[in-house]
N, C-alpha and C positions, 0 to 999 in steps of 0.2 A: 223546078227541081222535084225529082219522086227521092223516097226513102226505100234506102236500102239496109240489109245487113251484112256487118262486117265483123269478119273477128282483129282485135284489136286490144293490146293491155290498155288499162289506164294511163294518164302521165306518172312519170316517175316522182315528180316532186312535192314531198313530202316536207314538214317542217320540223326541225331537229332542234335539240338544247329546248331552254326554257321559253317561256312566255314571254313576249313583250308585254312594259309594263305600262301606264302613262303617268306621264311625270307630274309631282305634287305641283308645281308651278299651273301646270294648264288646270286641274281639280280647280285649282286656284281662282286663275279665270273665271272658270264656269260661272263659279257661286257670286263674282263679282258682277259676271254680265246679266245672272239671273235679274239678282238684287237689283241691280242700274235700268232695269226693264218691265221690271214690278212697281218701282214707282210707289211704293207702300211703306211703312214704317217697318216692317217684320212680314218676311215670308217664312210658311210653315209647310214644307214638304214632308208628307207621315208616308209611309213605306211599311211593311209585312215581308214574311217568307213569303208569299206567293207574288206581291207587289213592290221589289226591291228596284225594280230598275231605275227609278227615278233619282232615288238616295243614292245608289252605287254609282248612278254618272256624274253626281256633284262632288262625292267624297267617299268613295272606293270603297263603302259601308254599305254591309248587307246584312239585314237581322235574320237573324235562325231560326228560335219558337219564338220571338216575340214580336209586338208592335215597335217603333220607332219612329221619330218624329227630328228634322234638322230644322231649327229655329234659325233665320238667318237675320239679324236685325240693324241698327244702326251704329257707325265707329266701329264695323266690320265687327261685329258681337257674332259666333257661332255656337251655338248649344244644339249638344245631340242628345235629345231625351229617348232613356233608354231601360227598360226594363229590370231585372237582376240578371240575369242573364248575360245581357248585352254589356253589362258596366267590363266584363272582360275582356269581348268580343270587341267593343271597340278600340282596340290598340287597330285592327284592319282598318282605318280611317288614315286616309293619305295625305289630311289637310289638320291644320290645326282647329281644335277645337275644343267646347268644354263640355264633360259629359256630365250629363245630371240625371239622380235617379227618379224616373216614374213609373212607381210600380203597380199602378193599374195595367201598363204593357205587360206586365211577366204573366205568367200561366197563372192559371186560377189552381188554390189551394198554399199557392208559395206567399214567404211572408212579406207584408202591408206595413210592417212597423217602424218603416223609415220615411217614407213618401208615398201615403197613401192615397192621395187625393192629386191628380190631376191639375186642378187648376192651381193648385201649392206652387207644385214644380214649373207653371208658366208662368206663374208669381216671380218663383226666384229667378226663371230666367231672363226678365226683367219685361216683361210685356206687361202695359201699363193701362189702365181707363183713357178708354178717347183715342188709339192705335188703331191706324189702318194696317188690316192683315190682307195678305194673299198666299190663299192655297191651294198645293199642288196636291192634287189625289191622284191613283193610280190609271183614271183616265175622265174623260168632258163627256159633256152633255150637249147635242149639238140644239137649235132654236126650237128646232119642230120636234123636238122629245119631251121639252118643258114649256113650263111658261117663264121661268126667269135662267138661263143660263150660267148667272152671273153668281148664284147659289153653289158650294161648292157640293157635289151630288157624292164621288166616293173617295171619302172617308169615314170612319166610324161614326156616327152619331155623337159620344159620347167628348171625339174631339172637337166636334161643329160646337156643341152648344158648350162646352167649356170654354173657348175662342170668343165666343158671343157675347159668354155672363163675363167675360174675364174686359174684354172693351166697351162693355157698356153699351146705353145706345147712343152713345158722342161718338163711339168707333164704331166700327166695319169691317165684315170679312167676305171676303172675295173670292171667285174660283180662279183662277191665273194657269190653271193645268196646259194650256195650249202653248203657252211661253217656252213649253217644253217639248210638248207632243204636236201642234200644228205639220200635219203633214209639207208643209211646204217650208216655213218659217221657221217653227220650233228650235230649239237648241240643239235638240239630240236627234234631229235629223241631217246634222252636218257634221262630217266626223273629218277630224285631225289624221293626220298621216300616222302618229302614236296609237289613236284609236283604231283605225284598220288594221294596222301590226297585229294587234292585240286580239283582235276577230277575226283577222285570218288564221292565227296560231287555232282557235277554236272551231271557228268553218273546216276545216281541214282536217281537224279529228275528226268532227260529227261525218264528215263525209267518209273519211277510212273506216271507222264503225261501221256504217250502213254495207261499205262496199264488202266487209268483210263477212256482213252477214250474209247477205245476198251472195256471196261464195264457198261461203260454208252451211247454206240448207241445204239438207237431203233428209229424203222419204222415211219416216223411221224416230225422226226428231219429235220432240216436244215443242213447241214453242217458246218456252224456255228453253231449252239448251239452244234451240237457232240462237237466238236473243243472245245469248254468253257469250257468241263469236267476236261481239263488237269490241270484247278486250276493256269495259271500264276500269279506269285507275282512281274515280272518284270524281273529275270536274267536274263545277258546278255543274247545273243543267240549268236548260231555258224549257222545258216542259218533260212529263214525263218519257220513258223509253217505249216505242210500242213496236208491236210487233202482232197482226192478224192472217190468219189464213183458214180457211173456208171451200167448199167445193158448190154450195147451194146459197140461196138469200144472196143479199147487199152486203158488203163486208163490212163493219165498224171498225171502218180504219183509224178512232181515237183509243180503242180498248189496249188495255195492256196484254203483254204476253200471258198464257196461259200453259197448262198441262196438255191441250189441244196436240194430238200427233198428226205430221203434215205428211199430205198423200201427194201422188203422181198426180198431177193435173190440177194441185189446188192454186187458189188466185192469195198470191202473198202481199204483205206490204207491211213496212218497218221504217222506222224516221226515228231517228236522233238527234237531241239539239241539246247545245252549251250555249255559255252567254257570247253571241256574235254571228250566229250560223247555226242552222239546220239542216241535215238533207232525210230525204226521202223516197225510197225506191219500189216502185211494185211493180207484179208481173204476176206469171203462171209458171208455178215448177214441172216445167218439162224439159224434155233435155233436146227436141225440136220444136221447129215453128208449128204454132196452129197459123195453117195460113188462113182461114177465116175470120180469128182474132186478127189477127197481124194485116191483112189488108182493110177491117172494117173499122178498127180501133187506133192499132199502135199507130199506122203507116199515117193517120191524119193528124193525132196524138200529138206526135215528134215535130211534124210540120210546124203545128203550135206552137210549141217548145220554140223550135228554133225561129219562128215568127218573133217571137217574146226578146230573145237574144237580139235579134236585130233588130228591133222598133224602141228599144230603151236609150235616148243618145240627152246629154246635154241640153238644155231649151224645147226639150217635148212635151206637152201636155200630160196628166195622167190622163187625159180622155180620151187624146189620142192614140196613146198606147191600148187601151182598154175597147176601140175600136176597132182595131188592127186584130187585138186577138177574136173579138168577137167574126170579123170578118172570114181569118182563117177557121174559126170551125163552121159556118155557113152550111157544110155538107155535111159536116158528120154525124153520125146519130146521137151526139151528147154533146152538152157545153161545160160551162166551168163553172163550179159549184159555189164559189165565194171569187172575190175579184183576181184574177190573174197577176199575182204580182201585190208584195206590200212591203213596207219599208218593216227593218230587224235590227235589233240592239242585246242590249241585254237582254233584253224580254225578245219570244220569238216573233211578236207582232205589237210592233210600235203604232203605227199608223199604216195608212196609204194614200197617197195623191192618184194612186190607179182606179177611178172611178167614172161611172158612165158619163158624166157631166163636168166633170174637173177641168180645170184650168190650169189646176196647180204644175209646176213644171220642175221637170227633172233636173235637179240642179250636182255640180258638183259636192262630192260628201256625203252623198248617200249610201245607204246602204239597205240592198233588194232583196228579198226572196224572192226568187224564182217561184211561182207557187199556185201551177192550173191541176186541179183539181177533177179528172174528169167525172162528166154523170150524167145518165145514169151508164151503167155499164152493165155485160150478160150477167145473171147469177152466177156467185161463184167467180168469179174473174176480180181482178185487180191492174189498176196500171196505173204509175207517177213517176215523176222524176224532177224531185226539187234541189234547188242550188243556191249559193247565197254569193252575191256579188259586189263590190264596189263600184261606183262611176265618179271619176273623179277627170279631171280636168290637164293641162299640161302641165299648170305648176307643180297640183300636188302629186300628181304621178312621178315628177322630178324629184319630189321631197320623198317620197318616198325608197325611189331608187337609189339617191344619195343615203339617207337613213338606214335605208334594211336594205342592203343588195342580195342576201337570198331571199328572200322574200319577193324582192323584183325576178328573182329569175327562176322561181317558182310559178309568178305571175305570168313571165313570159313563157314558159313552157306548157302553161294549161290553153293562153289564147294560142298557139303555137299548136296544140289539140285539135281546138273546137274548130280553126278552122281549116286545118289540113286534115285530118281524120275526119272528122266529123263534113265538116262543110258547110259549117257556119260563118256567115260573113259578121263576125262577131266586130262592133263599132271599138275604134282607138281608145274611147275614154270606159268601157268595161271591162274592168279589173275581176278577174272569176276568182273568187275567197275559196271554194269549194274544193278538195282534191282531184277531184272526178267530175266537173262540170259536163252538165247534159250527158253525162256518160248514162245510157239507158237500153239495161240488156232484158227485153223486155221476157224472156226465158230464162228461168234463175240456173238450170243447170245446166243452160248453156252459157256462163254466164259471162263470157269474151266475146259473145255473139251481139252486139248493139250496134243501134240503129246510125246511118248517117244518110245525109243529104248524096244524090248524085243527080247529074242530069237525065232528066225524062228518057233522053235519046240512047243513053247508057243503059238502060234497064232492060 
């Protein structure tokens, strides 16, 4: 199959009304099956505004300026330690629980004179001398980074040894973060039919945002105002909004928008992400092909891409997968800058099992970023095209259609896309979250102008 261009709208299928939410029952679970699999007398997951994802999938709590910490203990004891702050904030808690104040969480300068002391508040939450603790920090340490793994590495400091002085040396505290995060096994790498709802309502904006920026630059803009095209109403984010463009040098496709005014031929790229999905589009604003980009870059680029759509199935390897793309770029002048492909949750990058060596296998429940990177690339130029997907299996694809049928038929309108437009022999159990999957016009002002699969012979 070569790559061709076609002009083409997006699908039509957009998601309407509100958010799906997930229901306090399952929150519910979580925190049971965590607890039943730690094995510990008190699990202590701490979470941040930067590191909420772990907190917000046990109990739909997300701290704002502060620290917080969900104590989970025995005779199902739940205490959310929470700053001044937070003691408001958490009404957002979808499970029942007891809030207690510690206010070493709150910002520095605020006042100390109710719970000043840390280990008070773990006092009263009832963690006792001689407790086995297991905690969950924002992410692991794998063997060959430490010497003891079993050390819980990110959290605060100030939480590790307050945990320590507070069990003595009869108790114990443990890192257990994998219980959650293990690429393969983890909790929150298997997502409920409630949970995809809920991340496809979000993949689906971040995708309309992107599409819309990328059709409304032109020559004359700021990068800032491209940027305002995406229409924010406020959802959360899962990383900042960016937006780069350039004519000369490597582009720093992590910088945020600037005053920067964007010219005829410069190499763009913008990515938005809410809790569930990202996407990300780059290209060169012209309003024709450079056919020497376009045959030496894009035309092997997309190939990738659509290599990646097809080699994600049920019982495959992350190594396998991670081979397959490595294979497709084989010829081209760049490869992929970080691993092709990683699992996405609330946070924009949970894990991944897509690694040179993995074993770990694509199971149903997951949930993909699309996410090849390429590099190096000519100065001045840009090109991406990320997407966020589900792979789920027959049942939950069934619970799903039964549960949300627009939503199914949002679903089936995009694999309906990729592989009639497009040409992608997109597999049964890949669910496209994204509005615009693989949709990649790699000329922003042409921007109906994107790439597809055809046969050789057709070209």
């Amino acid at each position: 199959m070569g790559v061709t261009l076609r002009r083409s709208a997006p699908p039509s299928a957009h998601p309407a009304g509100p958010q799906p939410s997930v229901p306090p029952d399952e929150y519910e679970q979580r925190i049971r099956t965590l607890y039943a699999q730690a094995a510990v007398d008190w699990v202590v997951v701490y979470a941040d505004r930067e590191h909420m994802a772990n907190l917000a999938f046990l109990c739909g709590f997300d701290p704002r300026f502060e620290e917080a910490a969900l104590l989970i203990g025995p005779a199902e004891r739940r205490v959310l330690l929470v700053g001044n702050e937070g003691l408001g904030h958490a009404v957002q808690a979808t499970v029942r629980l007891d809030v207690l104040l510690a206010q070493s969480f709150s910002l520095m300068g605020q006042s100390r004179s109710q719970a000043p002391r840390l280990r008070d508040s773990l006092r009263r939450a009832g963690i006792d001398a001689g407790a086995t603790i297991g905690v969950v920090g924002w992410k692991y340490l794998e063997p060959e980074e430490c010497d003891d793994p079993a050390v819980p590495a990110f959290i605060p400091a100030l939480l590790a040894n307050e945990l320590a002085q507070r069990v003595g040396p009869a108790g114990s505290v443990i890192d257990i973060t994998a219980l959650l995060m293990h690429p393969a096994h983890g909790l929150r790498t298997q997502n409920s039919a409630a949970q995809i709802a809920m991340f496809e309502w979000a993949a689906a904006q971040a995708s309309d945002a992107v599409l819309r920026i990328v059709q409304g630059a032109r020559p004359g803009q700021s990068e800032r105002q491209a940027a305002a095209a995406m229409g924010y109403a406020g959802d959360p984010l899962s990383c900042h909004v960016m937006l780069v463009s350039g004519d000369d040098g490597a582009l720093n496709g992590l910088r945020s928008p600037s005053a920067r005014v964007l010219n005829i031929g410069d190499g763009v790229t913008t990515a938005v992400g809410y809790w569930g999905g990202l996407a990300c589009r780059a290209g060169l604003l012209r309003d024709t092909p450079d056919p020497g980009f376009l045959s030496t870059y894009v035309e092997p680029y997309f190939q990738t891409i659509a290599t990646w759509y097809q080699a994600v199935k049920i019982g495959v390897s992350g190594g396998e997968v991670y081979r397959s793309i490595q294979a497709a770029l084989s010829a081209a002048p760049f490869g992929a800058a970080l691993n092709p492909g990683h699992l996405t949750s609330f946070d924009e990058w949970l894990h991944t099992p897509i690694r040179a060596a993995s074993n770990e296998s694509i199971t149903s429940g997951m949930l993909f970023q699309c996410d090849i990177i390429p590099t190096p690339l000519p100065p001045g130029t840009a090109l991406n095209c990320e997407d966020t997907i589900a792979v789920a299996d027959v049942a939950l694809q069934a619970e799903l259609k039964a549960a949300y049928p627009e939503l199914w038929a949002r679903i089936t309108a995009r694999r309906q896309f990729m592989r009639d437009v497009l040409g992608i022999a997109l597999p049964d159990e890949v669910l496209p979250l994204s509005s615009a999957p693989a949709y990649l016009p790699p000329f922003w002002l042409a921007s109906d102008l994107i790439c597809t699969l055809a046969p050789t012979s057709n070209r």
